[in-house]
Structure formats: C-alpha cells, structure tokens
PDBQT receptor file of N, H, CA, C and O in Angstrom, charges set to zero:
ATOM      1  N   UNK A   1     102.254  90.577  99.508  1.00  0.00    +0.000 N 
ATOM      2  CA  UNK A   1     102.493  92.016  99.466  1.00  0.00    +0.000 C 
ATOM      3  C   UNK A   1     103.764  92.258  98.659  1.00  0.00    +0.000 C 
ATOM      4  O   UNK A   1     104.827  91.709  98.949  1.00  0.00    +0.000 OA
ATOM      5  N   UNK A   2     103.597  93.224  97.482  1.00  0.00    +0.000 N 
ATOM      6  H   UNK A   2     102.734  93.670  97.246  1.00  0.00    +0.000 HD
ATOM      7  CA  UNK A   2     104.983  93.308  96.864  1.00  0.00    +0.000 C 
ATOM      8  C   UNK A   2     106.244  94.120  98.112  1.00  0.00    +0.000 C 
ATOM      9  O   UNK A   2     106.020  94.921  99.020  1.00  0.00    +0.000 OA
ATOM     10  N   UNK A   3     107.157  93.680  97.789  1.00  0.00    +0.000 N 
ATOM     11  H   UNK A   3     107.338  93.030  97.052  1.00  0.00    +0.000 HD
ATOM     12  CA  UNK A   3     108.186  94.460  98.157  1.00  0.00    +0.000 C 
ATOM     13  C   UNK A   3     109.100  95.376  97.078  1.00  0.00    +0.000 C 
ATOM     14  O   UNK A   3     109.604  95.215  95.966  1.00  0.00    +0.000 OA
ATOM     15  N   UNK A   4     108.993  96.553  98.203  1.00  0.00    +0.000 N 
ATOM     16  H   UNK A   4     108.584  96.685  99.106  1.00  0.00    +0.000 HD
ATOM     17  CA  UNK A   4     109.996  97.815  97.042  1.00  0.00    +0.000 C 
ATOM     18  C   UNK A   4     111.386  97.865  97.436  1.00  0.00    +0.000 C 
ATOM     19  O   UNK A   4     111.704  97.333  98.499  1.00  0.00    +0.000 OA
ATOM     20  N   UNK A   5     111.961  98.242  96.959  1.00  0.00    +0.000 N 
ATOM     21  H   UNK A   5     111.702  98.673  96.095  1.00  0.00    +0.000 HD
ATOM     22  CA  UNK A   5     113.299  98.534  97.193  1.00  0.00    +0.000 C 
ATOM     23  C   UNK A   5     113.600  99.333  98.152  1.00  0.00    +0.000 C 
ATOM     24  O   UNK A   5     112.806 100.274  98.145  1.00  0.00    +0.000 OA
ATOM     25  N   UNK A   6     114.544  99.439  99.174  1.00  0.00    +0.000 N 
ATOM     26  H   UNK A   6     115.190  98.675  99.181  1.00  0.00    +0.000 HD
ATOM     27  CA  UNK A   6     114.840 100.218 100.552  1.00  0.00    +0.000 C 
ATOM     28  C   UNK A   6     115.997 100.822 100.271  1.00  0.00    +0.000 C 
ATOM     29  O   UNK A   6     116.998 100.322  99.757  1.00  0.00    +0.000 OA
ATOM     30  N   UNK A   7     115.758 102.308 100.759  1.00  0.00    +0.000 N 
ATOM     31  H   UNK A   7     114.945 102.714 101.177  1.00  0.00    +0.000 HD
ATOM     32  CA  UNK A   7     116.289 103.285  99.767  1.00  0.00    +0.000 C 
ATOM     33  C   UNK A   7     117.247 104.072 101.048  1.00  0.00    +0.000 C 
ATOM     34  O   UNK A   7     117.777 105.181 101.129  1.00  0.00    +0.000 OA
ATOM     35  N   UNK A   8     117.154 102.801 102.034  1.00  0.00    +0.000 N 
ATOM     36  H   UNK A   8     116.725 101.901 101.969  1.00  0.00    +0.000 HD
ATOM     37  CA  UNK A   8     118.016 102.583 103.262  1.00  0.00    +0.000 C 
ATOM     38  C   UNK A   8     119.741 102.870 102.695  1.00  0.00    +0.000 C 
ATOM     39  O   UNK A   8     119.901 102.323 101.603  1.00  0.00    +0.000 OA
ATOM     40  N   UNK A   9     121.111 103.644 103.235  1.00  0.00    +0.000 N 
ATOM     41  H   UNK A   9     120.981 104.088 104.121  1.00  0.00    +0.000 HD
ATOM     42  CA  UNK A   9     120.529 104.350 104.374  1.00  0.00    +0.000 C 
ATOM     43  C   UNK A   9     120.444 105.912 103.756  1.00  0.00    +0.000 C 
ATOM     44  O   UNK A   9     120.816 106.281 102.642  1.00  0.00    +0.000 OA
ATOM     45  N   UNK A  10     119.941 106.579 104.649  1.00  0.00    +0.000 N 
ATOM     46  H   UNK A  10     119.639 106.280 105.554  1.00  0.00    +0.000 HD
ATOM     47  CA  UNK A  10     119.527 107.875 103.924  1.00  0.00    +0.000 C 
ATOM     48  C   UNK A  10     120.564 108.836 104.886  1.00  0.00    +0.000 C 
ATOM     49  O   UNK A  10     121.072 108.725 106.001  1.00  0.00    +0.000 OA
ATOM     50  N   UNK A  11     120.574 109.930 103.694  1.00  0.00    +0.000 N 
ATOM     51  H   UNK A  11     120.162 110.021 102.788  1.00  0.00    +0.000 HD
ATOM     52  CA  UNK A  11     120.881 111.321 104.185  1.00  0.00    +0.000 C 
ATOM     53  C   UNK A  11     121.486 111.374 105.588  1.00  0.00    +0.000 C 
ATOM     54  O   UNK A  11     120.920 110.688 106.439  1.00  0.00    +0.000 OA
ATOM     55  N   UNK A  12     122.407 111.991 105.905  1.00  0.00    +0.000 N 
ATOM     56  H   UNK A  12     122.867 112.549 105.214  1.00  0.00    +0.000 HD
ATOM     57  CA  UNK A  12     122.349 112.651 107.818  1.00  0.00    +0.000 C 
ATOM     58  C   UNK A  12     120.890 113.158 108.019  1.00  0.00    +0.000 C 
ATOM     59  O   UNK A  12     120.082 112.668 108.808  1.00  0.00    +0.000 OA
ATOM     60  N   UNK A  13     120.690 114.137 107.247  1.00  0.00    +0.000 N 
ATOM     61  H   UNK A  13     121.346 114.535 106.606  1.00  0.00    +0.000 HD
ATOM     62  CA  UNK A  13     119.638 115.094 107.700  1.00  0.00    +0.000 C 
ATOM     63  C   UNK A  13     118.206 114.697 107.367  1.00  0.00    +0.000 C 
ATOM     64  O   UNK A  13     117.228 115.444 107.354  1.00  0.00    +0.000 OA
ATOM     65  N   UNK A  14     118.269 112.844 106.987  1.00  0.00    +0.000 N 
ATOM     66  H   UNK A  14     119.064 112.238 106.997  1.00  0.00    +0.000 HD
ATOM     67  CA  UNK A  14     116.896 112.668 105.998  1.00  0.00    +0.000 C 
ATOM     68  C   UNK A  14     116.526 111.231 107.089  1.00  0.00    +0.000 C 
ATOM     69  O   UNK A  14     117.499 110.620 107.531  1.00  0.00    +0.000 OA
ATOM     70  N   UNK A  15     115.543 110.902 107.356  1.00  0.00    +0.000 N 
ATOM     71  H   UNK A  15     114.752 111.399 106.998  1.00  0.00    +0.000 HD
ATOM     72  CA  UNK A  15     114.810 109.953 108.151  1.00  0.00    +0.000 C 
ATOM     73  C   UNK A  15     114.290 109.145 106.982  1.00  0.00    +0.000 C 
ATOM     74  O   UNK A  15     114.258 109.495 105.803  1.00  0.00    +0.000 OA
ATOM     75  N   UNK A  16     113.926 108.111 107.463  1.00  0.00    +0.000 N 
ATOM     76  H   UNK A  16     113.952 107.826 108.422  1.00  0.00    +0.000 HD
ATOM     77  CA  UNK A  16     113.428 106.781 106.564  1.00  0.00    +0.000 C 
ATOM     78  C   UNK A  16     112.037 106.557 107.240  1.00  0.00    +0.000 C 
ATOM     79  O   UNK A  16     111.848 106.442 108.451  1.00  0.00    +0.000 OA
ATOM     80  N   UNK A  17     111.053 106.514 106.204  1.00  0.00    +0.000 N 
ATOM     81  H   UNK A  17     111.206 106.608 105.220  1.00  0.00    +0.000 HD
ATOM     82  CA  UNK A  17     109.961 106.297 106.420  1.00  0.00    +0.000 C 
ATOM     83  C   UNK A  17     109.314 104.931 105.534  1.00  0.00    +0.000 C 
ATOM     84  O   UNK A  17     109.716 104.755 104.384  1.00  0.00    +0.000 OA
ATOM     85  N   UNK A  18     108.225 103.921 106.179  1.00  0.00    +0.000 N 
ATOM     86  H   UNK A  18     107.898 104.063 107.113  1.00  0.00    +0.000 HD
ATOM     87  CA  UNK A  18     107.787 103.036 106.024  1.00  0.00    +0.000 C 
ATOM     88  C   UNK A  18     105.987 103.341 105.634  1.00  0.00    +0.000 C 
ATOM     89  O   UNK A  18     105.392 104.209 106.273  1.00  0.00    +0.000 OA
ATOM     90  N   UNK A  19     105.425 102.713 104.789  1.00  0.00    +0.000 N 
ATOM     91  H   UNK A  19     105.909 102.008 104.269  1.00  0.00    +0.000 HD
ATOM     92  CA  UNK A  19     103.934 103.001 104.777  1.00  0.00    +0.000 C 
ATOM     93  C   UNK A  19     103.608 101.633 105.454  1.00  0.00    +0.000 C 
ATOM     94  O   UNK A  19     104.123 100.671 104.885  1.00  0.00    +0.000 OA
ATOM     95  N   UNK A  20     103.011 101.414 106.329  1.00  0.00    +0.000 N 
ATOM     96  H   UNK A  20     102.592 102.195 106.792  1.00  0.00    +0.000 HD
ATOM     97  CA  UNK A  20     102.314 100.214 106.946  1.00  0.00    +0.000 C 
ATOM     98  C   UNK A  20     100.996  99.775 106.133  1.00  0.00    +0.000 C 
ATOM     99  O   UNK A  20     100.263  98.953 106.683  1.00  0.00    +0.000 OA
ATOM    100  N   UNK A  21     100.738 100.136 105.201  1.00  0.00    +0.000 N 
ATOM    101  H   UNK A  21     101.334 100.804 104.755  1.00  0.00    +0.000 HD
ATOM    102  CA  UNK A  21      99.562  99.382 103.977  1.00  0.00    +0.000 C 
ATOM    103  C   UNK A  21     100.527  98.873 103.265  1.00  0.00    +0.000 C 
ATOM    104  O   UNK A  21     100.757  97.677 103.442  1.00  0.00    +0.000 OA
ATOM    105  N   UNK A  22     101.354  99.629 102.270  1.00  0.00    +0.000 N 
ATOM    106  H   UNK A  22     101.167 100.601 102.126  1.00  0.00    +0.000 HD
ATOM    107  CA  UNK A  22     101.651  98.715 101.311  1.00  0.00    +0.000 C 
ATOM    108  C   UNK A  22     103.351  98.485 100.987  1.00  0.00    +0.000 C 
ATOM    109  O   UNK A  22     103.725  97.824 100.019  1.00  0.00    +0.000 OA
ATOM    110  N   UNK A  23     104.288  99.129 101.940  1.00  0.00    +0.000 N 
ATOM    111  H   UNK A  23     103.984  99.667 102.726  1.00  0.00    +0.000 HD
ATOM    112  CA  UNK A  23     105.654  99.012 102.711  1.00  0.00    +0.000 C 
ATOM    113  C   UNK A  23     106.111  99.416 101.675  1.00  0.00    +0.000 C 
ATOM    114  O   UNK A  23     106.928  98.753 101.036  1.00  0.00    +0.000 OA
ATOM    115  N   UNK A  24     105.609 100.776 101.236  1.00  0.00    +0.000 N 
ATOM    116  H   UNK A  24     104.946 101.315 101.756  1.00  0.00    +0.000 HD
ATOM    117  CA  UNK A  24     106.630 101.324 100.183  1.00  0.00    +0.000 C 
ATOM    118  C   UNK A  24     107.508 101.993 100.764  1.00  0.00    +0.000 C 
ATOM    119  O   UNK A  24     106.874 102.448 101.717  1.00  0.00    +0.000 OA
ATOM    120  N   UNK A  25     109.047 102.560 100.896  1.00  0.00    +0.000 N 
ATOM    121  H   UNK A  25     109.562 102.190 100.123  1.00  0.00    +0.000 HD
ATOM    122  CA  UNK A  25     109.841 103.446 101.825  1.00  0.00    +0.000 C 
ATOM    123  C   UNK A  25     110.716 103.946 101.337  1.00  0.00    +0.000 C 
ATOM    124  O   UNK A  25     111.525 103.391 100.594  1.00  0.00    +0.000 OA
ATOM    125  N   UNK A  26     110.708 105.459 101.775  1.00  0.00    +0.000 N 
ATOM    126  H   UNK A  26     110.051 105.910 102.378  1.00  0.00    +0.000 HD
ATOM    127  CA  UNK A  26     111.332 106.396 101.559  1.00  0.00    +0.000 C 
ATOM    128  C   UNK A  26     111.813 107.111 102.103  1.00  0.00    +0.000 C 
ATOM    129  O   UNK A  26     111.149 107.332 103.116  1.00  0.00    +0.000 OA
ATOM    130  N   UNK A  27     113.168 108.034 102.044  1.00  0.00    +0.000 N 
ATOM    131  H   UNK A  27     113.708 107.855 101.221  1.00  0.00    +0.000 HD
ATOM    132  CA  UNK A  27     113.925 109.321 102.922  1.00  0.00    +0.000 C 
ATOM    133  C   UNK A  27     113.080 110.172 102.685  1.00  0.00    +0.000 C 
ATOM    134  O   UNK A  27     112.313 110.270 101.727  1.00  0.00    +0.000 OA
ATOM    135  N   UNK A  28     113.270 111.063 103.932  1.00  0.00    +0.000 N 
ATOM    136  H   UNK A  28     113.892 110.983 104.711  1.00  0.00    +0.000 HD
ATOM    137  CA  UNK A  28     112.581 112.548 103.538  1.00  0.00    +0.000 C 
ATOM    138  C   UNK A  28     113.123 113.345 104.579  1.00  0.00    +0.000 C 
ATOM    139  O   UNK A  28     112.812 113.007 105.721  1.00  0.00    +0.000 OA
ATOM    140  N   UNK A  29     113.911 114.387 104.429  1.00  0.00    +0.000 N 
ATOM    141  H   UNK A  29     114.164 114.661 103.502  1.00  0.00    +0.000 HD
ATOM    142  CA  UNK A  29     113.708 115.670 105.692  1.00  0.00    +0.000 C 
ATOM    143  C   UNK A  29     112.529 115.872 106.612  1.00  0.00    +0.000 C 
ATOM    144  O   UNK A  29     112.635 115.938 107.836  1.00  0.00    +0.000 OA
ATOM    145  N   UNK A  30     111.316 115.973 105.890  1.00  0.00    +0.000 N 
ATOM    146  H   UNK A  30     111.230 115.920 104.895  1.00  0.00    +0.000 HD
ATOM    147  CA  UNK A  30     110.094 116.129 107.106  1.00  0.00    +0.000 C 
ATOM    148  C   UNK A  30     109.873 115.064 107.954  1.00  0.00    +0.000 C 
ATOM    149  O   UNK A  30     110.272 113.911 107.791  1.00  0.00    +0.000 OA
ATOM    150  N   UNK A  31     108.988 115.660 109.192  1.00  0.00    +0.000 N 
ATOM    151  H   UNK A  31     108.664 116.596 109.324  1.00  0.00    +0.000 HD
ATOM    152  CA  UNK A  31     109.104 115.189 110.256  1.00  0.00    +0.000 C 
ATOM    153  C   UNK A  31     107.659 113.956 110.117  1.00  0.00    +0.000 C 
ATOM    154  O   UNK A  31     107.577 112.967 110.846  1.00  0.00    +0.000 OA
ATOM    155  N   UNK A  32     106.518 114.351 108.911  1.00  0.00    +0.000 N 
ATOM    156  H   UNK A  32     106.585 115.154 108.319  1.00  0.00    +0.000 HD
ATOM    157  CA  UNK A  32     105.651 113.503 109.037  1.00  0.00    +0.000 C 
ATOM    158  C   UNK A  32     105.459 113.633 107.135  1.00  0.00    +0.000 C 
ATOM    159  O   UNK A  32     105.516 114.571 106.339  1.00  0.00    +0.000 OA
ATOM    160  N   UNK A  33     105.233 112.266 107.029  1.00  0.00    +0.000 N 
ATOM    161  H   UNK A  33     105.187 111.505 107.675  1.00  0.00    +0.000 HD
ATOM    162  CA  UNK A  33     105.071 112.073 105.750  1.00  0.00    +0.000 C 
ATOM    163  C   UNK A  33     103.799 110.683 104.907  1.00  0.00    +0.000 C 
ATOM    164  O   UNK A  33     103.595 109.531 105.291  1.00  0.00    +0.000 OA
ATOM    165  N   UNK A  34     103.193 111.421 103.719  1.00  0.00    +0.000 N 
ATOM    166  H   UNK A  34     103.359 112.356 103.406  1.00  0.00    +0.000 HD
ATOM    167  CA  UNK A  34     102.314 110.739 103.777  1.00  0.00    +0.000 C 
ATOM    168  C   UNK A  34     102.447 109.822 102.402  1.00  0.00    +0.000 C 
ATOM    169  O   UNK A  34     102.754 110.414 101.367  1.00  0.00    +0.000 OA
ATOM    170  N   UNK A  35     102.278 108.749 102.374  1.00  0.00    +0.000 N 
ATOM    171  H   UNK A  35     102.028 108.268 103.215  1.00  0.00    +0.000 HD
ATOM    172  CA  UNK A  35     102.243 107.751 101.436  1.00  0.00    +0.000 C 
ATOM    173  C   UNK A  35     101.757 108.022  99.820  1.00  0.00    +0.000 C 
ATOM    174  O   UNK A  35     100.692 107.439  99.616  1.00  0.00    +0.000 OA
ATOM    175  N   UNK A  36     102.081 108.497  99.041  1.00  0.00    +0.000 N 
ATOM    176  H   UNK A  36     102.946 108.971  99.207  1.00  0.00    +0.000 HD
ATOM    177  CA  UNK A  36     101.404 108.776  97.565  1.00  0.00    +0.000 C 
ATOM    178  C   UNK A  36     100.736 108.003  96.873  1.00  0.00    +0.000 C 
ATOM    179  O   UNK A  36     100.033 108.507  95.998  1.00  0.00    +0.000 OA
ATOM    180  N   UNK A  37     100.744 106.236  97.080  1.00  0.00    +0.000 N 
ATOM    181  H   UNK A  37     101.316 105.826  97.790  1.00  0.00    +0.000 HD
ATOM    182  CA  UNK A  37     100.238 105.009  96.954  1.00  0.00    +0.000 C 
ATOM    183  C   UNK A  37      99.198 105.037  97.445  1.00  0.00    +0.000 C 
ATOM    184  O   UNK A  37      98.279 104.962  96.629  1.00  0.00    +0.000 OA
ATOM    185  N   UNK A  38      98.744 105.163  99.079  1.00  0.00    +0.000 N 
ATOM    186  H   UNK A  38      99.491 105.224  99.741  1.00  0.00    +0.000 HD
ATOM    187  CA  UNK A  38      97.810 105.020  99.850  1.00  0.00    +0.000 C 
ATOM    188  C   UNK A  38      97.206 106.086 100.400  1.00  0.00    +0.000 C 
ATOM    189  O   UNK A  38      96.048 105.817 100.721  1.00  0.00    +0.000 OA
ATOM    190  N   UNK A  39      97.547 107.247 100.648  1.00  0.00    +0.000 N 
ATOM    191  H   UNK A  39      98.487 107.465 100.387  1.00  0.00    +0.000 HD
ATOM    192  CA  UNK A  39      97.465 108.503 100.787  1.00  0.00    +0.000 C 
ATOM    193  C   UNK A  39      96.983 108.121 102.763  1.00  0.00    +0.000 C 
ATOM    194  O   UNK A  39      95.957 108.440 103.363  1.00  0.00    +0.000 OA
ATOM    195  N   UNK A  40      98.053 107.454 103.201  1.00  0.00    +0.000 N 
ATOM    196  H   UNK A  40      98.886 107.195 102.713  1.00  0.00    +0.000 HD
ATOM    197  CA  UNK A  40      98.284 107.064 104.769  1.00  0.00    +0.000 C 
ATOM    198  C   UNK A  40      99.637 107.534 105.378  1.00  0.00    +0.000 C 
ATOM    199  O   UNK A  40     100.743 107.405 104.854  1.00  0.00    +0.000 OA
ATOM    200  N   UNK A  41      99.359 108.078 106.529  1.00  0.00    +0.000 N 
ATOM    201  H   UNK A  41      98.460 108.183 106.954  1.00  0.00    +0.000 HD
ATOM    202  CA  UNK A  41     100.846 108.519 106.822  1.00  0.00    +0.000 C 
ATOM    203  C   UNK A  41     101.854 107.770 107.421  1.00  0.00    +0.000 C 
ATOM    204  O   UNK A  41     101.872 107.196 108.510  1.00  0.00    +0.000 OA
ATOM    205  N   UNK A  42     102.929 107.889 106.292  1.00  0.00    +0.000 N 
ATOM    206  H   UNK A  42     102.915 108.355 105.408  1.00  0.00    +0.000 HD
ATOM    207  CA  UNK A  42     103.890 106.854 106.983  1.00  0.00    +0.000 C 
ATOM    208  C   UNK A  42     104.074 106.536 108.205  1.00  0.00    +0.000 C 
ATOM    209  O   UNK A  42     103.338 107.044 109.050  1.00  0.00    +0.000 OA
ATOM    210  N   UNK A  43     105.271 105.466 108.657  1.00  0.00    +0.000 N 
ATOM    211  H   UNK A  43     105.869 105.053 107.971  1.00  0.00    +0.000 HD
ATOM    212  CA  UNK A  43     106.115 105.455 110.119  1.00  0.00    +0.000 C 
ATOM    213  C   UNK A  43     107.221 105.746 109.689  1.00  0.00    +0.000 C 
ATOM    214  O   UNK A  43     107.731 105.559 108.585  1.00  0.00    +0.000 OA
ATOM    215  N   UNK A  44     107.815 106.508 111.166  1.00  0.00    +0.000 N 
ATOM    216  H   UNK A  44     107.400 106.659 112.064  1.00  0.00    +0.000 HD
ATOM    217  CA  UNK A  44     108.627 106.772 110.701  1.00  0.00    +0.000 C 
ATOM    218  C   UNK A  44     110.038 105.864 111.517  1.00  0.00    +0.000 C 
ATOM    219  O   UNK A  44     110.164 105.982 112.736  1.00  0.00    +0.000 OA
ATOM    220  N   UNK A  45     110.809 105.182 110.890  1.00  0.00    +0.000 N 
ATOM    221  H   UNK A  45     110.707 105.086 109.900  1.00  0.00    +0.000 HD
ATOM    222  CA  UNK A  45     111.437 103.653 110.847  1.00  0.00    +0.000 C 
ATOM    223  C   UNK A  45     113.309 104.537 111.461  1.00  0.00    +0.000 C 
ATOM    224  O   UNK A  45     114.375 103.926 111.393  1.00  0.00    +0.000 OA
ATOM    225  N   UNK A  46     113.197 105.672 111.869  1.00  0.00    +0.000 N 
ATOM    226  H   UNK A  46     112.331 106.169 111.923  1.00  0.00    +0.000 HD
ATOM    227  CA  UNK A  46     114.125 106.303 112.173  1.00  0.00    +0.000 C 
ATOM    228  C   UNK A  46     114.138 106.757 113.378  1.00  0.00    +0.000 C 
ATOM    229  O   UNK A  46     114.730 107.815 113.596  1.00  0.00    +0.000 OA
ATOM    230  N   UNK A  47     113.581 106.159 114.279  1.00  0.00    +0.000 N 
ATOM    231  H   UNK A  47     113.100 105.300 114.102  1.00  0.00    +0.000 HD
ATOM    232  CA  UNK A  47     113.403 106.532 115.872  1.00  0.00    +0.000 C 
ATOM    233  C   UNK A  47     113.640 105.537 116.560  1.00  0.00    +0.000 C 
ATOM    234  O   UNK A  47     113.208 104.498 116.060  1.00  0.00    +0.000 OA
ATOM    235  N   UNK A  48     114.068 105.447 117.351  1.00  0.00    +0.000 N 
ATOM    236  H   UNK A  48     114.419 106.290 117.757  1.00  0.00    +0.000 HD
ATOM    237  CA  UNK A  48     114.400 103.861 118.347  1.00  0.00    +0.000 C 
ATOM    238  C   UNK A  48     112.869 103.496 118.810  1.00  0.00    +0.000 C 
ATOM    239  O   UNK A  48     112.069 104.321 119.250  1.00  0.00    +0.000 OA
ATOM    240  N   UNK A  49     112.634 102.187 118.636  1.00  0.00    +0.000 N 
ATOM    241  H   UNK A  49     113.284 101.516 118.278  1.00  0.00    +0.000 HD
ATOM    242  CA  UNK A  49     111.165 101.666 119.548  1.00  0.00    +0.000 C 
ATOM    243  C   UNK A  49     111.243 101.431 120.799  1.00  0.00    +0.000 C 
ATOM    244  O   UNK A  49     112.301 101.021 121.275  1.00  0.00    +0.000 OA
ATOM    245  N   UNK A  50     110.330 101.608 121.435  1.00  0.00    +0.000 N 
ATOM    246  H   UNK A  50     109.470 101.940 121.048  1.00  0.00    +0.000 HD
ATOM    247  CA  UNK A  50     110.263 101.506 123.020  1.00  0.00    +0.000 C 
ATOM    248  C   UNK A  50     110.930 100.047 123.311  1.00  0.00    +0.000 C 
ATOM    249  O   UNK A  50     110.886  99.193 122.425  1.00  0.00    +0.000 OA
ATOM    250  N   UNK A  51     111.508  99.791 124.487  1.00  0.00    +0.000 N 
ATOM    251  H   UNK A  51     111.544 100.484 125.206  1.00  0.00    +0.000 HD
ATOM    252  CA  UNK A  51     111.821  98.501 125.065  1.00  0.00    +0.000 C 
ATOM    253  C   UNK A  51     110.912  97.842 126.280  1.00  0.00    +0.000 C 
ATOM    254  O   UNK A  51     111.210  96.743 126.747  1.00  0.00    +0.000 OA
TER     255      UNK A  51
C-alpha cells in the first residue's frame, strides 16, 4: 500500500482524517469527510479510541 505524507499536526480548529482503503490523510474543519481517491468516508484519527 503506498504511503502519503501526514499532514499531521493540523489546525486547532481542523481534525485529521484517515481513509481506511488507501490511507491517504488529511485536515479538515468538517465533522465527516469523504475520500476523493476512493469516494469512502474517512476516519476520523482525532478522537480518542475506546479503552
């Protein structure tokens, strides 16, 4: 799987999102965002995961 560049860390006001097909990632203000590569909606890699 190629890897892209992580465009880590982002904005105060901007969340980091992951595509789980092809791990392209990007900031964005919105709350849900969809992949332009895969047309799948990201994760979003800016929320704590459950323990």
């Amino acid at each position: 799987m190629p890897r892209f560049s992580d465009p880590a860390p982002c904005d105060d006001e901007e969340r980091l999102f992951e595509c789980p097909d092809c791990g392209t990632r990007l900031c964005s203000e919105r709350s849900t965002v969809t992949c332009d590569r895969c047309d799948t909606e990201m994760q979003n890699l800016s929320v704590p995961r459950p323990q």
